[in-house]
C-alpha positions in Angstrom: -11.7 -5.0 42.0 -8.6 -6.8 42.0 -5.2 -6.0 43.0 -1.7 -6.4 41.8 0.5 -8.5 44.2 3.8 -8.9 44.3 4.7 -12.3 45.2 7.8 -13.6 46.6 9.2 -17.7 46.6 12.3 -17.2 48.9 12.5 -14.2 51.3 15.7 -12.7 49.4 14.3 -13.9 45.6 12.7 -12.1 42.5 9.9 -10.2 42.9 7.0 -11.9 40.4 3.5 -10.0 40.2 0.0 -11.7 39.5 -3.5 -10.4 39.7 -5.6 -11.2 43.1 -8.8 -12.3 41.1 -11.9 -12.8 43.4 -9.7 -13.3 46.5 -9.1 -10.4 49.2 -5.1 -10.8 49.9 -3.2 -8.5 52.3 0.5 -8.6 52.7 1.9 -11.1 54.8 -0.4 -13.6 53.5 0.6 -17.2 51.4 -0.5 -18.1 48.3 -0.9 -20.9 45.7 0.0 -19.9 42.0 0.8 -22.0 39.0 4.1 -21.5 37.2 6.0 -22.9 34.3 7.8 -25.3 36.3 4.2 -26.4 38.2 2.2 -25.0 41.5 4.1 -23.5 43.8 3.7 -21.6 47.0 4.7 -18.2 47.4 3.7 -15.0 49.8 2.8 -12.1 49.1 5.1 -9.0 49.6 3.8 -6.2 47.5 0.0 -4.7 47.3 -0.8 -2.2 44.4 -3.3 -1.0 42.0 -1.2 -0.5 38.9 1.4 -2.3 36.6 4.7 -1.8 37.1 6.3 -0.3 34.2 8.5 -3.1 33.0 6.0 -5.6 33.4 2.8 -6.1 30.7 -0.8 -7.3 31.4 -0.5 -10.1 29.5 2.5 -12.0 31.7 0.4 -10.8 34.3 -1.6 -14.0 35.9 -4.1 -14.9 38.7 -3.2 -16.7 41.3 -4.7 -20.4 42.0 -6.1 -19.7 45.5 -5.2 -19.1 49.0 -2.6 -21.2 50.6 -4.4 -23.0 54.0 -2.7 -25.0 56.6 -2.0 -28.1 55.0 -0.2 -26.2 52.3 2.2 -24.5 54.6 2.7 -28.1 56.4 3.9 -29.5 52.9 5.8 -26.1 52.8 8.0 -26.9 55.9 8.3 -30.7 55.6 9.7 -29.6 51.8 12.4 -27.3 53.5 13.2 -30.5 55.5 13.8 -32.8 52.8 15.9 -29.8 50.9 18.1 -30.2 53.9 18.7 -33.8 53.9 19.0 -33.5 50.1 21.9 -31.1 51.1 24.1 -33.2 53.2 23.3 -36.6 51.1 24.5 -34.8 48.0 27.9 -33.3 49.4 29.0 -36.9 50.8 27.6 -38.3 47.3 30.4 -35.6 46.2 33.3 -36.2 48.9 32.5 -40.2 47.5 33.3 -40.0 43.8 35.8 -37.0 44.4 34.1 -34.6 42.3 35.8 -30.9 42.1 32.6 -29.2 42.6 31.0 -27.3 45.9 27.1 -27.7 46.4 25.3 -24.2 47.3 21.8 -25.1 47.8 19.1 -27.3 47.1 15.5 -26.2 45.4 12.5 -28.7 46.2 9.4 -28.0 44.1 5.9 -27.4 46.1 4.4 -30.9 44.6 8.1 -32.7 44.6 7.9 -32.8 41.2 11.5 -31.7 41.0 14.6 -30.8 42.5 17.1 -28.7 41.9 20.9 -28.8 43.2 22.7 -25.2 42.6 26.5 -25.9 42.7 29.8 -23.8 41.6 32.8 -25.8 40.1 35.8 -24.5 37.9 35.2 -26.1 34.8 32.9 -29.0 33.6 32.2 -31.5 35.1 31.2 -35.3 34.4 28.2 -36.0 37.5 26.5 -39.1 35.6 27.2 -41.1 38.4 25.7 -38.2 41.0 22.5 -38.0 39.3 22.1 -42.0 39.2 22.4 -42.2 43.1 20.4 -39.0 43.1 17.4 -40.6 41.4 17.5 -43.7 43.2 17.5 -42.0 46.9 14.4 -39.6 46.0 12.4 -41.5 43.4 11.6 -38.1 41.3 13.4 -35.2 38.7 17.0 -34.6 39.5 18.3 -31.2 37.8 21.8 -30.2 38.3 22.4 -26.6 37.8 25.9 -24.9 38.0 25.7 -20.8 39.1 28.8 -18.3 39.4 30.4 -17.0 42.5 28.5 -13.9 42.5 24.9 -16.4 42.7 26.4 -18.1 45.2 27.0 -14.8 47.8 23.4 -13.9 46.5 22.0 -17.8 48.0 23.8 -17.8 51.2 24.1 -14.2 52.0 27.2 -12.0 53.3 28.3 -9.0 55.0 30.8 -6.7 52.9 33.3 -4.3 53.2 31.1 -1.3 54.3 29.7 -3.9 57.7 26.0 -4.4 56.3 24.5 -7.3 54.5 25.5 -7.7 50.7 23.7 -5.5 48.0 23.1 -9.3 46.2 21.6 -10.8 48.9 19.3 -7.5 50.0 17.5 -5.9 47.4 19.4 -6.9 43.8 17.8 -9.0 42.0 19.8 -8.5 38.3 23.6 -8.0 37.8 24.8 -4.9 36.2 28.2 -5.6 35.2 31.3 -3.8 36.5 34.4 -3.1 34.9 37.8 -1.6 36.1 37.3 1.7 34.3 34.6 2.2 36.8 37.2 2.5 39.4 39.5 4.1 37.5 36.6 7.0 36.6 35.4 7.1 40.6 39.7 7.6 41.6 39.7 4.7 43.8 43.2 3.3 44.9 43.7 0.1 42.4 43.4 -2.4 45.2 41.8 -5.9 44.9 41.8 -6.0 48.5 39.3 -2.9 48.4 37.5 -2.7 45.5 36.6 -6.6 45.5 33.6 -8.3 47.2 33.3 -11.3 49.5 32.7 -13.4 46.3 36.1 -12.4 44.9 34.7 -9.9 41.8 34.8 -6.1 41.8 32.2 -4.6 44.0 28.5 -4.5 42.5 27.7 -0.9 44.0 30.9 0.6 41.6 27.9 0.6 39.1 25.2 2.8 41.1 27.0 6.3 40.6 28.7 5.5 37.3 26.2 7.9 35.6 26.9 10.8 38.2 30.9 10.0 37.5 30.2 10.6 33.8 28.4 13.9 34.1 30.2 14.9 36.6 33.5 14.1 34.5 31.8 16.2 31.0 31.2 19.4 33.1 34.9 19.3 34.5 38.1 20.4 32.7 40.6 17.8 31.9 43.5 17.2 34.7 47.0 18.3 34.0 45.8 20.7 31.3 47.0 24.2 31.4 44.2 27.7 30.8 43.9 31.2 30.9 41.5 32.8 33.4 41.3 35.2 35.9 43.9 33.8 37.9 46.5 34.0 35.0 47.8 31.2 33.7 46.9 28.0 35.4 47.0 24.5 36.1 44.2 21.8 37.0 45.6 19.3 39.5 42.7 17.7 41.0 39.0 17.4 41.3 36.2 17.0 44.0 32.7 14.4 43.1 31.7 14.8 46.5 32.4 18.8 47.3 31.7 19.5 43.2 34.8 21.5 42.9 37.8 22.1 40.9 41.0 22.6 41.9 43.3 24.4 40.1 47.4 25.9 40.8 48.5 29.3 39.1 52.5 29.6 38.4 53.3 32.5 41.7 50.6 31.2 44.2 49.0 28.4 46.1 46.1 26.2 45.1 42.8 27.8 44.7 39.3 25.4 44.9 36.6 26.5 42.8 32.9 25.3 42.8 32.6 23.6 39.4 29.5 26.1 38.5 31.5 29.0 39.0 34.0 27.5 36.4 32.7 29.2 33.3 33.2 32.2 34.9 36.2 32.4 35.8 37.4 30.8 32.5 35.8 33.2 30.8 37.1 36.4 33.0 40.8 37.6 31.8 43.7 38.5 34.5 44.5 41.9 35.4 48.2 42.0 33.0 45.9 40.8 30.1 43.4 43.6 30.7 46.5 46.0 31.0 47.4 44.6 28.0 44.8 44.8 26.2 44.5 48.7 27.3 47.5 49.8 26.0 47.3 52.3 22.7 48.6 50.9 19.7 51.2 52.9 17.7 50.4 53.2 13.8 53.9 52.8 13.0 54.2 49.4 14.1 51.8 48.5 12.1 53.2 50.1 8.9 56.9 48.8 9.4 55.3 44.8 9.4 57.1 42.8 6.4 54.7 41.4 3.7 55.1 38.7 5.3 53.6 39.0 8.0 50.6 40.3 6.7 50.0 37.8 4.3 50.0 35.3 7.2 47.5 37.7 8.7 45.3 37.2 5.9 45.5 33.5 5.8 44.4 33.0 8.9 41.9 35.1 9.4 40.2 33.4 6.4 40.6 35.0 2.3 40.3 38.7 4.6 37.0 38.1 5.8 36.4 39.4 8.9 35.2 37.3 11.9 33.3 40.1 13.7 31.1 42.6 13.1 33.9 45.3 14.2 36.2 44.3 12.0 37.2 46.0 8.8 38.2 44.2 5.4 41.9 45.3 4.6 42.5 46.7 1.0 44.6 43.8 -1.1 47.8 45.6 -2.5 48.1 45.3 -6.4 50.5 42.8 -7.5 53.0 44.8 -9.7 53.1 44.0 -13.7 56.8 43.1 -15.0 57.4 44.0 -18.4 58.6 41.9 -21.2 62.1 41.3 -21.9 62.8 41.8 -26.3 64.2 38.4 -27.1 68.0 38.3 -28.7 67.8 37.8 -32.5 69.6 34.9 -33.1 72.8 35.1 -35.5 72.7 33.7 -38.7 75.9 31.6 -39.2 78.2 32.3 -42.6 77.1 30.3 -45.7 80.1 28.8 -47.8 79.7 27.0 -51.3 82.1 24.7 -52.2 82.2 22.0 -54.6 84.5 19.9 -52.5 86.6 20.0 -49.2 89.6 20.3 -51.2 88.9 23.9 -52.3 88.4 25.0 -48.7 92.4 24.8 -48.0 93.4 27.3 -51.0 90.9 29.7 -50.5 92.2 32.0 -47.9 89.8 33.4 -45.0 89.8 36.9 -46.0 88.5 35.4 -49.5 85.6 33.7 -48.6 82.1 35.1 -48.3 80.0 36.2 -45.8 76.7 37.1 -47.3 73.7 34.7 -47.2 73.4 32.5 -50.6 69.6 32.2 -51.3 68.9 28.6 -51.4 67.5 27.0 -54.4 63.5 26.2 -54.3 63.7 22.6 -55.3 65.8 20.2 -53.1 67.2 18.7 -56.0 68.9 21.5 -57.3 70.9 21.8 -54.6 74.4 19.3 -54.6 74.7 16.9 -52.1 78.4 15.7 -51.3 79.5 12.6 -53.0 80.0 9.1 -51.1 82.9 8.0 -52.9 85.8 9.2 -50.3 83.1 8.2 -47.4 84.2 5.4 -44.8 81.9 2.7 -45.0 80.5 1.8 -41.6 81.4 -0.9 -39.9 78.3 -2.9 -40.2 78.3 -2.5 -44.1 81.8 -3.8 -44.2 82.6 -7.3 -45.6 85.4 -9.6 -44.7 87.3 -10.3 -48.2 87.4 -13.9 -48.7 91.0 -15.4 -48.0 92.9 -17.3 -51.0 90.4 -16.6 -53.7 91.2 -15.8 -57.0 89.0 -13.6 -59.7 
């Protein structure tokens, strides 16, 4: 029955798994497998039965056969020549003045190819390199440019806490990190402390970030002010580590609460509230609100609908019904008939009448006043022409 191995190219690499086929493999042991790139020699580090879950069955391949002791001859005299390679390249570098700095170098099992890992700022123009590259070793030349964090992961470190880099150890992938992280976790703002050996913020800032965040949702917000048992209170700080709250009421010292118990005690009232509360209430009060008052009552408490079961609707009062005011009669105004204005002047005011005149019932009847005396308007005049005769 075969077995899953996981197999291993360099002793701090990724972790690649193949099936054992016909061959009885142990750990410990070196292997030849085929690759993308070509055969290559790997051992083994990892011996299971079933699939990781990430991984499918069909990526899944068998290995070539069991490395003997020719292979792991080639194997060392290929570390030599990656050596060599190393020093040639860098005063190939230090020769054209080239702003780049050469990590390692990568020789295939069959020399195939090599590889030449470097970091550099920006691009960089290494036509020349690769020429004197090709001529010195007579085979593929590939050079690949990595990141600072790559590099710390090739040559290995020791960080901040005094043990071997997380990179270089057991991580494989990069998670990134950002400076809310920090931020979330209340470290001091430091670049000193919160930065690597290769200069970027710290890769383990990213393996508690999910216990930050819901450790953060169950706690109250800092600086925020509630009512619990404790009266009126303040929350000044908070503990990850102890899973506590600590909180300040106005007349007395700090009081640390375990986060569980926080419901509680938000949920609890002070003694003065509960004396408050027990207090009878006088009738009169009530009756001697303004309208006001209870109106706003009723608007918030939703159209009068009551928001427990305890609660009574209150009776709407009537609105009261204002009664019509009877409209003045409008005067009617003293009708004179004259023929013309003239006749006004000698009739005297106690002569003329008052009573109504009943108006004709055809408009023509009645006797419109004559245009002769009128003005004409100043439009309709016409300038008389000068010097003319009839």
């Amino acid at each position: 029955m075969s077995q899953i191995l996981g197999v291993k190219f360099n002793d701090f690499g990724q972790i690649y798994y193949f099936s054992s086929g016909p061959f009885v493999v142990r750990e410990g042991h070196s292997v030849i497998v085929k690759t993308e790139q070509g055969m290559g020699l790997g051992k083994v580090f990892v011996v299971q039965q079933d699939l990781p879950e990430d991984v499918t069955e069909e990526s899944v391949k068998t290995i070539y056969r069991l490395a003997g002791e020719e292979d792991l001859v080639i194997d060392t005299e290929n570390k030599e020549l990656s050596r060599s390679a190393l020093k040639h390249c860098k005063g190939c570098i230090d020769g054209q003045k080239l702003e780049m700095k050469l990590v390692d170098v990568e020789v295939f099992f069959d020399r195939s190819k090599m590889i030449f890992y470097f970091t550099a700022p920006g691009r960089i123009d290494f036509r020349e390199l690769v020429k004197d590259l090709v001529k010195e070793y007579r085979t593929r030349i590939e050079l690949r440019q990595i990141g600072v964090r790559h590099e710390t992961q090739m040559l290995g470190a020791i960080g901040n806490c005094g043990q071997i880099c997380c990179c270089r150890r057991f991580m494989r992938k990069f998670m990134p990190v950002t400076i809310r992280m920090a931020k979330e976790q209340n470290l001091f703002l430091n670049p000193t402390k919160i930065s690597g050996i290769c200069g970027r913020l710290l890769c383990c800032l990213s393996f508690e970030q999910d216990n930050y965040e819901q450790f953060h949702k169950r706690c109250p917000k800092i600086g925020k002010r509630y009512n619990t048992a404790h009266g009126n209170v303040k929350v000044t700080r908070t503990n990850f580590f102890s899973n506590t709250v600590t909180i300040l009421p106005e007349n007395a010292d700090e009081i640390e609460i375990c986060l569980d118990e926080w419901p509680d005690v938000l949920k609890a009232t002070s003694p003065d509230q509960l004396a408050k509360k027990e207090l009878p209430k006088d009738d009169s009060d009530s009756e001697s609100r303004e309208p006001s008052v209870r109106n706003n009552y009723r608007g918030r408490s939703g159209s009068g609908k009551s928001s427990g079961a305890g609660q009574t609707k209150r009776p709407e009062r009537p609105k009261p019904v204002r009664p019509e005011r009877p409209r003045p009669q409008k005067k009617k105004r003293p009708f004179v008939s004259c023929d013309s204005p003239e006749t006004i002047k000698d009739v005297a005011p106690e002569e003329v009448r008052t009573e109504p005149v009943v108006a004709p019932e055809s408009e023509s009847q009645v006797k419109k006043p004559s245009s002769r005396n009128r003005r004409p308007s100043r439009r309709r005049r016409r300038k008389k022409p000068s010097g003319g005769s009839d």
